[in-house]
BAKOLTOR-198167 format. One record per residue (C-alpha): x, y, z. Coordinates in steps of 0.25 Angstrom, whole numbers, plus 2048, in hexadecimal, padded with zeros to 3 digits. Example, Ala and Ser with C-alpha at 12.3 -4.5 7.8 and 13.67 -1.06 7.14 Angstrom:
<atoms>
<atom X="831" Y="7EE" Z="81F"/>
<atom X="837" Y="7FC" Z="81D"/>
</atoms>
This chain:
<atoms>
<atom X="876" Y="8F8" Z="6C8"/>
<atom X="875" Y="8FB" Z="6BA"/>
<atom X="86F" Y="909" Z="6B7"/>
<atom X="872" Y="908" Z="6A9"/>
<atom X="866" Y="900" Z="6A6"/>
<atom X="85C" Y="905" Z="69D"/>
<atom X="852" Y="900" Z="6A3"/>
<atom X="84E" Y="904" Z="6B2"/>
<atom X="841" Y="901" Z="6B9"/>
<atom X="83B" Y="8FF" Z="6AC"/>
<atom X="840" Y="90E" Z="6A8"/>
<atom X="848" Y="90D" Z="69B"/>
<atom X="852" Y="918" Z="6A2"/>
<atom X="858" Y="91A" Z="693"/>
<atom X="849" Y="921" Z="68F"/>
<atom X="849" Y="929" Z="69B"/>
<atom X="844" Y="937" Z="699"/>
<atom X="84C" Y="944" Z="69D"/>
<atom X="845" Y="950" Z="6A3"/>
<atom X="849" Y="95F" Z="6A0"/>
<atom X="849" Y="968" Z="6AC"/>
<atom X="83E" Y="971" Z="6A5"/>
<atom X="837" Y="963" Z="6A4"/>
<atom X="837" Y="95D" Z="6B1"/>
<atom X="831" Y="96B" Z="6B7"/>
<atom X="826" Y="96C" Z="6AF"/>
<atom X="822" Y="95E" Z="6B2"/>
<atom X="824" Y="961" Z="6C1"/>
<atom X="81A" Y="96B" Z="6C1"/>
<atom X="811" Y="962" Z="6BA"/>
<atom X="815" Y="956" Z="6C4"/>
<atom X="812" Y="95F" Z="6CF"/>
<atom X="804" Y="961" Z="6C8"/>
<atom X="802" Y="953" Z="6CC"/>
<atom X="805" Y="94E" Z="6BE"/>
<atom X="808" Y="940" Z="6BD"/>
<atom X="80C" Y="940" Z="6B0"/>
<atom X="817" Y="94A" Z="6B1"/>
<atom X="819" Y="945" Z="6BC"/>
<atom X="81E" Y="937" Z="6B6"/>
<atom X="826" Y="93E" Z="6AB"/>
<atom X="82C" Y="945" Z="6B5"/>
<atom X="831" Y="938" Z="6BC"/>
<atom X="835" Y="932" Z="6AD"/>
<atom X="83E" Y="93E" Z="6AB"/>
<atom X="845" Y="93E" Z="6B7"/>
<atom X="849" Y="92E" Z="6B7"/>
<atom X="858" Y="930" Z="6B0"/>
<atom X="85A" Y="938" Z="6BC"/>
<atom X="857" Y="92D" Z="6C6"/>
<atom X="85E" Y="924" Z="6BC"/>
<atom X="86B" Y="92C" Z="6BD"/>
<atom X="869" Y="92D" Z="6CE"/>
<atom X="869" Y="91D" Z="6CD"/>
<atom X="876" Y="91B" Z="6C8"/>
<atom X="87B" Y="921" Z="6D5"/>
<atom X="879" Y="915" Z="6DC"/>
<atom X="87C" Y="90A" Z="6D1"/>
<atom X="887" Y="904" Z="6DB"/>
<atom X="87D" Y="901" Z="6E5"/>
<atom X="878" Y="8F5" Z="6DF"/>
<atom X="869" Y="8F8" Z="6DF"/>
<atom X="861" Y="8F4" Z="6D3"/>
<atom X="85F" Y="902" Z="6C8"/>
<atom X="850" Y="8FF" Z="6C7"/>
<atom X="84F" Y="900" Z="6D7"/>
<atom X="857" Y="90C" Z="6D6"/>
<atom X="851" Y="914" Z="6CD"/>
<atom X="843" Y="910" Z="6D4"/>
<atom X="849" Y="917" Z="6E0"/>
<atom X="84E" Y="921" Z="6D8"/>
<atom X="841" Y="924" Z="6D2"/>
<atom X="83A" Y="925" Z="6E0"/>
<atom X="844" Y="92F" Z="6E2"/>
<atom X="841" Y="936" Z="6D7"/>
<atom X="831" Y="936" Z="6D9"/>
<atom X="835" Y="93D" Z="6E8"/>
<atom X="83E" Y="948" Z="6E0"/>
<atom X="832" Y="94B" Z="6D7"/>
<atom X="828" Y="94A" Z="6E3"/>
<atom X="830" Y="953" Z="6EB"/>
<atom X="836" Y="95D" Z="6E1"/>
<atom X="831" Y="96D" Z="6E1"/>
<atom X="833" Y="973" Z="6D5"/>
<atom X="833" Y="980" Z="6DD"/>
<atom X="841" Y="97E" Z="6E1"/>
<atom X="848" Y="981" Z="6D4"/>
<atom X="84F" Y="974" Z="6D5"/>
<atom X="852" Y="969" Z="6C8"/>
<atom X="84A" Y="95D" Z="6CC"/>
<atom X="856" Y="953" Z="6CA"/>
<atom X="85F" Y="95A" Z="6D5"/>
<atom X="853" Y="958" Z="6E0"/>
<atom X="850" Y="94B" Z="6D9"/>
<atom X="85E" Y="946" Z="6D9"/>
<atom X="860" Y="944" Z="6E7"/>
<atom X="852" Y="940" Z="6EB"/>
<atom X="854" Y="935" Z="6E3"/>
<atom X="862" Y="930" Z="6E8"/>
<atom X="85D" Y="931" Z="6F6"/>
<atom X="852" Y="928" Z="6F1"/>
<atom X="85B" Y="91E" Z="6EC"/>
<atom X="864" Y="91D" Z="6F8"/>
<atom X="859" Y="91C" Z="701"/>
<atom X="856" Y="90F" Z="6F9"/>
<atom X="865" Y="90A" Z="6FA"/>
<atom X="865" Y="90C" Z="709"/>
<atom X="857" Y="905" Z="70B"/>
<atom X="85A" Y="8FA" Z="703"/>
<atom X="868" Y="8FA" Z="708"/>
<atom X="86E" Y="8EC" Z="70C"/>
<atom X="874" Y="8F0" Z="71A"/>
<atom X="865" Y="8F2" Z="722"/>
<atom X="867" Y="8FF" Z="729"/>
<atom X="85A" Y="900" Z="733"/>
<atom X="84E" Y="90B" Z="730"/>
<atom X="852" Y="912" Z="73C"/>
<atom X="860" Y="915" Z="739"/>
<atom X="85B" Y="918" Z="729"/>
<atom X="84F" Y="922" Z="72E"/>
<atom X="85C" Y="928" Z="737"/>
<atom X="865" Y="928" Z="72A"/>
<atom X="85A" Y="92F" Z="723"/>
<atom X="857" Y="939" Z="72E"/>
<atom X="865" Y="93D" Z="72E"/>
<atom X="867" Y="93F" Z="720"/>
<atom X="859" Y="949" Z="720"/>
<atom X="85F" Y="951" Z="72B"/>
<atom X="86E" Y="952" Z="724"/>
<atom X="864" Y="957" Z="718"/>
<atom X="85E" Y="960" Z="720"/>
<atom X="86B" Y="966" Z="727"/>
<atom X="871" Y="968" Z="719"/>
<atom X="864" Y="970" Z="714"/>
<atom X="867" Y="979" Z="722"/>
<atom X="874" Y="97A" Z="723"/>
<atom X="87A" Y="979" Z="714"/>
<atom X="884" Y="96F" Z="71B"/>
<atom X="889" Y="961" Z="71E"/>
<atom X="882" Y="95E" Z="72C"/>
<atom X="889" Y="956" Z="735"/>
<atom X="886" Y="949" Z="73D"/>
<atom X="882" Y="950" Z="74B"/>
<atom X="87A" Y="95A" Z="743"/>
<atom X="873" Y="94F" Z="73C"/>
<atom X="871" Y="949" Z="748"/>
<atom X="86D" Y="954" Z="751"/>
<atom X="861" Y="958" Z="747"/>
<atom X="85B" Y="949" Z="748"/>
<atom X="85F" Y="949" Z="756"/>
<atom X="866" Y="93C" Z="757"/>
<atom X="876" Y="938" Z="758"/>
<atom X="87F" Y="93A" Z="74F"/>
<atom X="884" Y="92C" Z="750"/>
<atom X="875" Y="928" Z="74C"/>
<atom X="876" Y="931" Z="741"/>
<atom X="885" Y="92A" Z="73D"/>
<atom X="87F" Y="91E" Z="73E"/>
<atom X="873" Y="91F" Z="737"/>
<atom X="877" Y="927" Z="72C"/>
<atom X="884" Y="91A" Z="72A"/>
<atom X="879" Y="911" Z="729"/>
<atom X="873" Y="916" Z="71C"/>
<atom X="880" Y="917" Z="715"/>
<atom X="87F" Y="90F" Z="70A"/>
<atom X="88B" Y="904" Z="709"/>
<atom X="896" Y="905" Z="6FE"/>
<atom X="89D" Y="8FC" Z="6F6"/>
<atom X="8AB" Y="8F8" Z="6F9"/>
<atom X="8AC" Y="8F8" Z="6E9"/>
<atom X="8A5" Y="907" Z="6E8"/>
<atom X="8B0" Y="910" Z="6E0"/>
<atom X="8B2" Y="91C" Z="6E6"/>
<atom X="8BD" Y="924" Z="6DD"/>
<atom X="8BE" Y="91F" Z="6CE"/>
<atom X="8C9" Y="925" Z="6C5"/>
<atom X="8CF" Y="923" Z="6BA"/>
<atom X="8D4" Y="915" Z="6C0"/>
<atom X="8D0" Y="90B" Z="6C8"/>
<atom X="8C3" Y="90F" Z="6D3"/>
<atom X="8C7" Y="90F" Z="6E3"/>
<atom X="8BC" Y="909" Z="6E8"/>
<atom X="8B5" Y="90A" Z="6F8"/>
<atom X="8BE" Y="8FD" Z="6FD"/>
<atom X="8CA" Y="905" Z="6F6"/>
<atom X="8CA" Y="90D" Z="703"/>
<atom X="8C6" Y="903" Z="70E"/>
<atom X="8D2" Y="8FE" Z="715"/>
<atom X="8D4" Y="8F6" Z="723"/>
<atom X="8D8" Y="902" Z="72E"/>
<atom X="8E3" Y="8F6" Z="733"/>
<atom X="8F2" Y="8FA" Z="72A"/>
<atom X="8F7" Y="8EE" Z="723"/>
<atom X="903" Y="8EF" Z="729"/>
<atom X="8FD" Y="8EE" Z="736"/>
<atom X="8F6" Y="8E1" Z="734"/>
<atom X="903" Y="8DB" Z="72C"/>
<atom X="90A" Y="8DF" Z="73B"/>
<atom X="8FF" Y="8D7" Z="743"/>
<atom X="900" Y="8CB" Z="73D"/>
<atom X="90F" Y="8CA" Z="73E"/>
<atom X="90D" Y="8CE" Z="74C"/>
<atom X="902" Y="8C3" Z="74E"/>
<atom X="90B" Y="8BA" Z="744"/>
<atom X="917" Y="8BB" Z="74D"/>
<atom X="90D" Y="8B8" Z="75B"/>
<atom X="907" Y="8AC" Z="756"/>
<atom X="915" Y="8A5" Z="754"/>
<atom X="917" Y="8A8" Z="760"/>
<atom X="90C" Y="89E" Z="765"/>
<atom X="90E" Y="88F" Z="765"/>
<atom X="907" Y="886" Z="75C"/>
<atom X="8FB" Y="881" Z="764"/>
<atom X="8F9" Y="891" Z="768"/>
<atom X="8F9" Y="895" Z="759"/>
<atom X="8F0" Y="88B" Z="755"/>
<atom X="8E5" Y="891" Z="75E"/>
<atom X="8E7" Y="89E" Z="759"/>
<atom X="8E6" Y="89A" Z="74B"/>
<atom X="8DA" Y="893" Z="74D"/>
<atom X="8D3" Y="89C" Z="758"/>
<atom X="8D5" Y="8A8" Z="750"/>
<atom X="8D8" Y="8A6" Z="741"/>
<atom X="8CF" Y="89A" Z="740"/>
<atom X="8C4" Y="8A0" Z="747"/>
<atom X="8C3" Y="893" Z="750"/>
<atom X="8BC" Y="895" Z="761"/>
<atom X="8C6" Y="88E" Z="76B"/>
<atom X="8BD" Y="881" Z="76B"/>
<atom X="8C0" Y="87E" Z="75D"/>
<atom X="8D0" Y="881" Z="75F"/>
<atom X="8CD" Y="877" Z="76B"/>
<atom X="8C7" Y="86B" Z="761"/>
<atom X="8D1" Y="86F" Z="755"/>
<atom X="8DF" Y="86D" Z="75E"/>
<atom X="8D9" Y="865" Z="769"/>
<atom X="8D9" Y="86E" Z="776"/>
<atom X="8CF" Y="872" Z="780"/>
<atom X="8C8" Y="87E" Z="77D"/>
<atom X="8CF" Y="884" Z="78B"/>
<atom X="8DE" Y="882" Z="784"/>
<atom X="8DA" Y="889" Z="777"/>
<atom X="8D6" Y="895" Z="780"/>
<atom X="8E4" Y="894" Z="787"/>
<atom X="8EC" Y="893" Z="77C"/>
<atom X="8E5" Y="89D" Z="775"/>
<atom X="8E6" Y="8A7" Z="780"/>
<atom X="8F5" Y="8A5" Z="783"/>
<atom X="8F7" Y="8A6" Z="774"/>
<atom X="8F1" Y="8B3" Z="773"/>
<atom X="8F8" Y="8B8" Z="77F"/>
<atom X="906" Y="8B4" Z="778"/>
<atom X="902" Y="8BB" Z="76B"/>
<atom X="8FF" Y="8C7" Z="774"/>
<atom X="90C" Y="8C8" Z="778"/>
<atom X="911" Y="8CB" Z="76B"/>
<atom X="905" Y="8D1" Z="763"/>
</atoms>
């Protein structure tokens, strides 16, 4: 995504207008005078700031002008839903009403399908984890979270796994003065190197201990991928021998594995 652009939804980003403060309330209280013009002016001035909220998610792969629509529904339900009693700047409730907008776009147009069930479970959870945090001025936990919805905690779990947006193995996540460590810098197998180098010489050592007619099976029943009939038409056996080879093979390869 390129939200350097000038040009964005038809919005020539680099002629945006920028609202004072002292501006944008007098054009709320005209806005809430049912104003459409102010109303308009007010959207206008506030697009920098759903232009700058975009560029958060410019690794996602979405298209700016779809964005920025998104963002710009976002910010028509911040200016909807703003009182101008609380005594709070506009961007700082705007700001997160549009974010949450986007990423309710990005998990509904998400390539991995998660079903409406489990997305309205998702989303009931998040409301209540809102809600605990206005209570308590803390972090609520799962059973809490679960207990006020009155489901398990492994829907919950389950659920709220579902919605998580999936990163790039290429997704930097420490960048210094050198070289970035990126996601698949930290992935590792759970299996040692060492541990794997010791199988196969124990696996090595088994299979010599076969004779060649054993090995052969082996080789094509498990490295080749091939069924027992098809190791039966390649070496010309009956079905019935592989299987008895192949048995007494694994059976002596036991004995030293």
């Amino acid at each position: 995504m390129h939200v350097s652009k000038v040009e964005i939804c038809g919005v020539n980003t680099s002629k945006l207008p920028v609202l004072t403060n002292e501006e944008m309330q007098k054009l709320f209280i005209k806005i809430k005078a049912g104003d459409l013009s102010s109303r308009e002016t007010f959207i206008k001035g506030n697009l920098r700031l759903v232009l700058s909220i975009i560029q958060r998610f410019n690794r996602r792969g979405e298209p700016v002008d779809d964005l920025f629509q998104v963002g710009c529904i976002g910010l028509i339900k911040a200016i909807d839903n703003f009182d101008l009693s609380q005594n709070v700047r506009f961007s700082t409730y705007a700001v997160p009403m549009i974010i949450g907008e986007i990423r309710r776009y990005l998990r509904d147009n998400n390539s991995i399908r998660v079903s409406r069930s489990l997305r309205d479970t998702a989303y009931k959870a998040l409301q209540a984890r809102d809600a605990l945090i206005n209570k308590y001025s803390k972090e609520p936990t799962i059973n809490e979270i679960a207990d006020l919805l009155g489901i398990s905690k492994e829907d919950v779990v389950f659920a709220m796994e579902a919605i998580q947006e999936p990163i790039s193995l290429f997704e930097p996540i420490y960048h210094d003065s050198g070289d970035a460590i990126f996601v698949m810098d930290q992935v590792r197998d759970e299996k040692e190197e060492d541990d794997l180098w010791l199988r196969d010489i124990t696996l090595n050592e088994a299979m010599n201990k076969l004779n060649k007619r054993e090995k052969e099976i082996l080789n094509l029943r498990f490295f080749d991928g091939k069924t027992q009939m098809e190791v039966a038409d390649e070496i010309g056996i009956s079905q019935a021998q592989v299987s008895r080879l192949e048995k007494n093979a694994l059976r002596q390869m036991r004995k030293y594995v």
